[in-house]
N, C-alpha and C positions, 0 to 999 in steps of 0.2 A: 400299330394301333392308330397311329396319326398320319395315315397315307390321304390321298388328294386331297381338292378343296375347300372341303368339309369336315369340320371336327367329327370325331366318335359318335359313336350312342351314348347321351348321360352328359354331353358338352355341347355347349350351343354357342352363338357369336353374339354377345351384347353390345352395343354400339363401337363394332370392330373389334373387339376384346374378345380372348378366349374365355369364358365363363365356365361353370358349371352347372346344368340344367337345376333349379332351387325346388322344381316339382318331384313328389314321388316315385314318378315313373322314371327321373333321372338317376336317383337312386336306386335304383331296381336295376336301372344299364347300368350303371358305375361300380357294381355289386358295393353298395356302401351300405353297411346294418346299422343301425341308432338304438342308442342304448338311452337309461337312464335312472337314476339311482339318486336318492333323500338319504342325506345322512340327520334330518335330525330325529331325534332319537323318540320323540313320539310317531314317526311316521314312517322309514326304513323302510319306503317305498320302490319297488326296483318294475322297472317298463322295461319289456324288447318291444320292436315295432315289426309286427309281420306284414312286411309290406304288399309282397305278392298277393298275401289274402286282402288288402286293403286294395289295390288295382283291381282284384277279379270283384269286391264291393262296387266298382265305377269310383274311384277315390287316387286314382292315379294322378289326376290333373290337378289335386291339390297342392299348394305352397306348401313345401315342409313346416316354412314357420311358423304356418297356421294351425297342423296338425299337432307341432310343440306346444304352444299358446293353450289349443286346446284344452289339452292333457294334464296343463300345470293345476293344482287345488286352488280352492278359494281361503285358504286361509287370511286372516285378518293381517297376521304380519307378510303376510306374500308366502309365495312356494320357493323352496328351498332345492327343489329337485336339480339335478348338472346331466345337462346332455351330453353322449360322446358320440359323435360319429368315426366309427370304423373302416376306410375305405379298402375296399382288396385290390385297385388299380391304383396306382402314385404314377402320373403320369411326369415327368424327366426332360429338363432340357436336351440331354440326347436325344430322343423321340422327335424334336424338332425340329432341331438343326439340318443346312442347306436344305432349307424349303425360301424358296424368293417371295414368297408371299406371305411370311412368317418373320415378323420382329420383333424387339423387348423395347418397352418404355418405361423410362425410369426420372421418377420426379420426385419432388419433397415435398408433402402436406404441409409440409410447418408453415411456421408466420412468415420467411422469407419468401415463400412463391418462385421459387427457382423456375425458368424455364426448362420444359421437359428436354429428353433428350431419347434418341431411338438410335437403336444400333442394330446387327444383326444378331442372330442367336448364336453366330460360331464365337465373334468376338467381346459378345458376353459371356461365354465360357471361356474364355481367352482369358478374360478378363479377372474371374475366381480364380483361375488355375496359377497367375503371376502371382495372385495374394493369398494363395491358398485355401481359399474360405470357402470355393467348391467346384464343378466342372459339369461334365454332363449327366453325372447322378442327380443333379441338385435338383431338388421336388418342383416343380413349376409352383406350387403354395409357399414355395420359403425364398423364393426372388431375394427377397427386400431382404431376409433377414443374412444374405447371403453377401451383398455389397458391402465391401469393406472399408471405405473411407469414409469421414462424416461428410454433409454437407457440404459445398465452400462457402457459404452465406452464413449458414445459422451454427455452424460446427457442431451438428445433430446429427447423429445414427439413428435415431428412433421413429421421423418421418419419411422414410426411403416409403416407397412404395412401385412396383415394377408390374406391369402387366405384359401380358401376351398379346400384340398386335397381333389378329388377324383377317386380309383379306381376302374373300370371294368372288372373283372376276365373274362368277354367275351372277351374282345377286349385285340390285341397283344400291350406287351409295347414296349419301345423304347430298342436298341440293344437284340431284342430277349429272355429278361429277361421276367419271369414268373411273379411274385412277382416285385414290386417295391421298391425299396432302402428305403423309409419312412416309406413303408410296413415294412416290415421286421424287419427295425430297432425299431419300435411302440411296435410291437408282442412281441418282444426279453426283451422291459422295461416290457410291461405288466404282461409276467410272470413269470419275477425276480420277478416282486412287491407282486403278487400273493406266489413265492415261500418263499420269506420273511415273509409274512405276515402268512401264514401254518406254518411258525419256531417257528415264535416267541411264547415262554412258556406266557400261562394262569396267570397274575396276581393272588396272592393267597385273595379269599374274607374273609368272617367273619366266621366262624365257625358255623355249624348249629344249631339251633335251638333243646334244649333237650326237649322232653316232660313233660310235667309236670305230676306229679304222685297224683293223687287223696289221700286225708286223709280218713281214717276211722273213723266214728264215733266211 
C-alpha cells in the first residue's frame, strides 16, 4: 500500500508529515464510513454519510469538518450527536519500515518542551518490541500511545505525541533546501553507526579445532 514516494490515495504530506486527506474524497480512497448517533432521548437521531453520493453532488472537496459542523442541530443547549469514523485500511508500521525516506518523531507537548527526536521506523519497532507495548502491527494512529516511558522532563506519558516524517525528493522543500534538516541529520547518525560498527575489532573466539591424527596399528 505504501510503495514509492508518495503516500496512497486518502494520504497526503502536511508539512513533511504523513497526514490524512481531511476532504471527503479522502474518505472515499481510505474506504472510511462516518457514522453518527444522539443518544439524547428526545432526539435519537442516527446519520450514515453516503459519501460516494455526496462526491457525484461535486461535494468531494469539502472539509469533513465542515460536513460534520453542518449536520449538527441548532439546539439551544448544543448538539449532543458522537461521530464515529470507521476506517477499513489501518495503515501499520510494518507498511513502512526500511523506506530511507521514512522517519518517526517523537516529542512532548507538555510544559517541558522536550527536544524532538527522529529515529528510523525499524528502531521504533525495536523499540515496542524491547518494551513490549508493540511492533510492526502497531496502527500508525496509536504512535504515542504505544511509547512506553514517561517523559524525562515532565515524568508524563500523556504528552507523547509521534508522527510520520515523510520526504519527497520530487517535490521542493521549504526555504529552497534540497534535503530536509531530519534528513540529513538521520543519514549523518546512520553512518557514524555503521562507521562504528566497521571499527570495532572482532572479539577473539576459541581456537580451532586440531585434527586428530589416526594411530597405527
Amino acid at each position: 500500500m505504501f510503495a514509492g514516494n508518495r503516500p496512497p490515495p486518502g494520504w497526503t504530506i502536511d508539512s513533511g508529515r504523513l497526514a490524512e486527506d481531511p476532504r471527503v474524497v479522502g474518505y472515499i480512497q481510505r474506504n472510511c464510513a462516518v457514522r453518527g448517533h444522539c443518544q439524547q432521548r428526545e432526539c435519537r437521531r442516527s446519520v450514515y454519510l453516503a459519501l460516494d453520493q455526496m462526491q457525484k453532488d461535486g461535494q468531494g472537496l469539502l472539509p469533513m469538518r465542515q460536513v460534520l459542523q453542518t449536520l449538527r442541530c441548532n439546539k439551544l443547549n448544543g448538539c449532543s450527536i458522537t461521530w464515529v469514523e470507521e476506517p477499513a485500511l489501518k495503515p501499520t508500521l510494518g507498511m513502512i519500515t526500511h523506506r530511507d525516506h521514512i522517519a518517526i518523531e517523537v516529542r512532548c507537548t507538555g510544559p517541558c518542551k522536550t527536544p524532538t527526536f527522529v529515529t528510523t521506523v525499524a528502531a521504533f519497532i525495536a523499540r515496542l518490541q524491547a518494551a513490549k507495548t508493540g511492533g510492526p502491527d502497531t496502527l500508525l494512529s496509536k504512535l504515542a500511545e504505544a511509547i512506553p516511558e514517561p517523559c524525562g522532563k515532565c515524568k508524563d506519558t500523556r504528552f507523547w505525541r509521534a508522527d510520520v516524517l515523510w520526504y519527497d525528493p520530487t517535490q521542493s522543500q521549504p526555504l529552497g533546501r534540497k534535503v530536509p534538516f531530519w534528513k540529513q541529520e538521520l543519514d549523518e547518525r546512520l553512518q557514524e553507526a555503521r562507521f562504528r560498527a566497521a571499527e570495532k575489532p572482532m572479539e577473539p573466539g576459541p581456537p580451532p579445532a586440531q585434527p586428530r591424527r589416526s594411530r597405527r596399528a
